[in-house]
N, C-alpha and C positions, 0 to 999 in steps of 0.2 A: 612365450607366456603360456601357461596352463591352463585347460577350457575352466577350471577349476576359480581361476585367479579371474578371469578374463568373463564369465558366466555367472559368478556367485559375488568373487571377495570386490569388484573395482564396480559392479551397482550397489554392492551394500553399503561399502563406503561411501556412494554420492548420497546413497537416499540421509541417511546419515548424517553428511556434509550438509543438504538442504533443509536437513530438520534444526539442526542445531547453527544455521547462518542466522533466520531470523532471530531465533531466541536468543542468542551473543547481541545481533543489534539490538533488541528490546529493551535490555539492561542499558547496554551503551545510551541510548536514546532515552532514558530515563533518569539516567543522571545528567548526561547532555541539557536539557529542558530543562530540570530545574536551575542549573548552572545558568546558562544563557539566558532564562525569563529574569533571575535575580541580577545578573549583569545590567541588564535592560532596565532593571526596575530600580537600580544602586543598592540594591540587596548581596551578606556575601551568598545566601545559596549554603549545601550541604558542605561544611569543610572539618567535620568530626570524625566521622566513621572510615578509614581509611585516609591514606595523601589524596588532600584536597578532596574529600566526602566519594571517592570509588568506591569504596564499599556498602555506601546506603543504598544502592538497590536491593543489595545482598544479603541487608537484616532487614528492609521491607519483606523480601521474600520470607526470609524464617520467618519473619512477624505472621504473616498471613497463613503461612502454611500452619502452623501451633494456633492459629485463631479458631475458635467456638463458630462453627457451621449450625448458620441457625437459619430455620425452616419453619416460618409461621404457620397455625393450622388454618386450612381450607384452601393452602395452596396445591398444586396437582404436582404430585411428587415424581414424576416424571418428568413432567417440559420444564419441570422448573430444574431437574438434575441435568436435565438434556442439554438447555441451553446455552450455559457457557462453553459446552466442549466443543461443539456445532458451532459456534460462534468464534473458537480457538483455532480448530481443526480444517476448518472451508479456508482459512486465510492461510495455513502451514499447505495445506495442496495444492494449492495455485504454485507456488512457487517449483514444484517438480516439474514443471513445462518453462520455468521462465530461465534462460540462457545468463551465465552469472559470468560469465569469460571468455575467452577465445580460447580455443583447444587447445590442448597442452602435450607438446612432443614428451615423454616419457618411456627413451630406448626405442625400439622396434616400433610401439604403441603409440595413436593417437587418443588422449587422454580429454573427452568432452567434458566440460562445467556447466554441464545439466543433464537430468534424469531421465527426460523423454522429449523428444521429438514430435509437433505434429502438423498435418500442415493447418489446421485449422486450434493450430495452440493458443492461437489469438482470444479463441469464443472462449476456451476451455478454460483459461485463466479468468477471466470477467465473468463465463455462469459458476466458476467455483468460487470466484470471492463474493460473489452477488448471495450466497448459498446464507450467509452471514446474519443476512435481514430474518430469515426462520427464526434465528437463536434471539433474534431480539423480539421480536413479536410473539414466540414460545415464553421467552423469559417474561415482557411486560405479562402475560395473560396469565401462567400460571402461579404468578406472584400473589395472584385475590388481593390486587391492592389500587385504587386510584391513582396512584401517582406514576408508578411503572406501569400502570395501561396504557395512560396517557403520552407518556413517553413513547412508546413501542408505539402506539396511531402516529404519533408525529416521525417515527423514522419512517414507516410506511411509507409516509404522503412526499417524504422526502428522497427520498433513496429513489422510488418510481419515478420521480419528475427530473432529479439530474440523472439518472439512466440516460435519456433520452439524447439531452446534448452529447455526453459521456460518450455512446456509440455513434451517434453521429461524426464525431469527434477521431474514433477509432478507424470509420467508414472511408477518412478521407485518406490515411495512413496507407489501410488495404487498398486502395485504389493508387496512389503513387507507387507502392510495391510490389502491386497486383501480386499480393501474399496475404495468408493470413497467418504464414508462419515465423515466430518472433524472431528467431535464428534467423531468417532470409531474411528478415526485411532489416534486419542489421546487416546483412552484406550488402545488401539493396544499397543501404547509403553508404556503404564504403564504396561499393562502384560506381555509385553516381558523384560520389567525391563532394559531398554536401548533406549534411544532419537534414532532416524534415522539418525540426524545427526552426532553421531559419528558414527553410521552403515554404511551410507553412505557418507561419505567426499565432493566425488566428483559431488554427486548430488545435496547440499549443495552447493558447490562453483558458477559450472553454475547456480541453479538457483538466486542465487543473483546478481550475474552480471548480466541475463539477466531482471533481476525486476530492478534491478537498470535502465538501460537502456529502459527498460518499461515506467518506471514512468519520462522519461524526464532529468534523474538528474545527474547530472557534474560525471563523465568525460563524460557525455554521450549528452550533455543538447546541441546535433545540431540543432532538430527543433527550438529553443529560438535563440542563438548564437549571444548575442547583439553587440558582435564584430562586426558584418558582417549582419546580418538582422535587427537589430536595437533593436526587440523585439520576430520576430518569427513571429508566427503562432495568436497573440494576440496583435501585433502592434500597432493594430487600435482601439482597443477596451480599453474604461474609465469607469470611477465610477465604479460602482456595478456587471457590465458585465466584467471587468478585474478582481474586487473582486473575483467570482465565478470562474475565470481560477487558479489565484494563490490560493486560498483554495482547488482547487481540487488537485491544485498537492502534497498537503499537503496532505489531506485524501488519497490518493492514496500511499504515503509514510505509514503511517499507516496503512492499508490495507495489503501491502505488507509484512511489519514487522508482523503482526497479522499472516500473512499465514507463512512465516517462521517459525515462530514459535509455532503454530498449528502443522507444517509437519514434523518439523525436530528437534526441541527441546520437547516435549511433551505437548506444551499448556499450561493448569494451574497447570500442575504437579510441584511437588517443585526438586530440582536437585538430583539427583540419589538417586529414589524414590525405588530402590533396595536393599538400602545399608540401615543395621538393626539401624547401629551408629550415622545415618541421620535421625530416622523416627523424630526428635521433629521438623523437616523442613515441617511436614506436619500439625502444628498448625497452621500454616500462614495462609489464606485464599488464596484459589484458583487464584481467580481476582487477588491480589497482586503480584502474581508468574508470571501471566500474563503480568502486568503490566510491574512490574521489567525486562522481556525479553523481550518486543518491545520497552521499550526505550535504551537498549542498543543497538539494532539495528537502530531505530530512532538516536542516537548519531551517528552510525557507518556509516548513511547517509551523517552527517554533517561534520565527519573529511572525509570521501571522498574528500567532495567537496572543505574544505579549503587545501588539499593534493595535488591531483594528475591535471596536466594542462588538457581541453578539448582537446578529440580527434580529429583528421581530419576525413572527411567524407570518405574516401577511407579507412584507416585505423579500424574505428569503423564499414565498413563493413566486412574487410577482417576478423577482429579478430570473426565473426561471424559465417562466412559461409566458413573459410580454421581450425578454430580451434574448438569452441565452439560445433557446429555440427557434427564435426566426431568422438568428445570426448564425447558427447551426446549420438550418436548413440551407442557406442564403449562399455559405462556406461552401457546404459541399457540393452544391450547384457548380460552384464557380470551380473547383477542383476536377467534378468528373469532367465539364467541357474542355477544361484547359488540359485534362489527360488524353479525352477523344480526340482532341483537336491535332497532338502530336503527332 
């Protein structure tokens, strides 16, 4: 191979690969969702625009993109252009540290399914999708409007309070893999021959409710709450700048499923990768394994949301900071002792 091929052409084609994986799931996950809430609901769902409605994400996008980009006056024309791309762009970066496969033999070449390496990849993906909250809090403020202020206060209040469990959550992960990097701590649970999610349950639990609640999404979806603010935090904002808010909340759904399933299921590993009866599960390809375990989680985003009613904002804080947090705390107590103790 050529320093040429091997230096330039096999990273531009990952950065590449990484930029356009989410946005392929985005589409996918948007017809998916409507599909599956209208199953749920005896509704049929999109089935005009292509076999069985595949194409309706596809004229939403033209729709939006050909939409009148409209900018009320006294908003500040900056944070308010600023925000959806920042709000796009923090959740497409995360993913260039996040491991999408197991290496791939290609001739002489070991061929990686991810962009960079670090050993502290762990923080680097969480303070780059944490990046996220700016674009909303830019967007509510410089919208000059009630409704998306108010919106953007209540992701603040929200997003700082499940941080908390969220990293606690994470804390207990680096500590059974005394890693904080995502790649190792997926080999972590290959050699220990056991996912962390069944190791640990309860870290597992809080951190998806608090990703769930992270990413905006029902029962959690206050900053939006078109009951009552119409639209949120994104009210004001058409075409292609509304585009860039509702796809991010999508990659960011992805995102999140990706990291679950990195921490707590073993990544690209095939399912109990211990067990002698099971090795023909590792013919699969990696990415496939992959694959198959964020969409079950991607699903398990979307019966949430056709399931359970939205919280109240008193409610969605208490279960926060009177449960989640002292069950948090309490967890990882019992995780570092039982790691010391080893």
């Amino acid at each position: 191979m050529t320093p040429f091929v091997a230096d330039v052409l096999i990273p531009v084609g990952k950065i590449a690969a990484v930029v356009l994986f989410p946005m392929v799931m985005v589409v996918v996950m948007i017809w998916l969702e409507r599909r599956v809430v209208a199953l749920m609901q005896l509704r049929l769902g999109p089935n005009r625009v292509g076999w069985q409605g595949l194409l309706q994400p596809v004229a939403d996008a033209v729709k939006l993109f050909f939409k009148e980009d409209i900018r009320q006056r006294g908003a500040d024309r900056l944070l308010f252009a600023l925000s959806p791309v920042l709000v796009m762009f923090s959740s497409l970066l995360a993913f260039f540290f996040m491991p999408l496969g197991a290496p791939v033999r290609v001739g002489s070449t070991t061929l990686t399914l991810w962009v960079a390496e670090s050993p502290v990849g762990l923080l680097i993906v969480l303070g780059l999708s944490s990046i996220s909250i700016f674009g909303i809090i830019f967007g509510g403020w410089a919208a000059n409007s009630k409704y998306p202020l108010m919106g953007a206060l209540r992701s603040v209040v929200q997003i700082l309070s499940y941080e908390i469990p969220l990293g606690l959550a994470v804390l207990t992960v680096a500590f059974a893999a005394r890693s904080m990097d995502l790649v190792e701590i997926v080999r972590r649970q290959e050699a220990s021959g056991v996912w962390y999610g069944f190791l640990m349950p309860v870290s597992l639990v809080i951190f998806w409710i608090s990703a769930v609640a992270e990413t905006n999404r029902a029962p959690f979806d206050l900053p939006e709450a078109e009951s009552e603010l119409v639209a949120g935090y994104h009210t004001e904002y058409s075409g292609m700048r509304f585009a860039y808010f509702y796809m991010a909340e999508y990659a960011h759904m992805v995102l999140v499923s990706s990291l679950v399933v990195n921490l707590f299921f073993g990544g690209w590993l095939p399912p109990f990768p211990s067990v002698a009866a099971l090795a023909f599960l590792g013919l699969v390809p990696g990415f496939v394994w992959y694959l198959v375990k964020i969409m079950f989680f991607l699903y398990l985003y979307v019966w949430i949301r056709a399931t359970f009613p939205r919280y109240r904002f008193d409610s969605l804080i208490r279960l926060v900071w009177k449960w989640l947090i002292p069950l948090a705390l309490a967890n990882l107590l019992v995780v570092a002792l039982a790691r010391f103790l080893r």
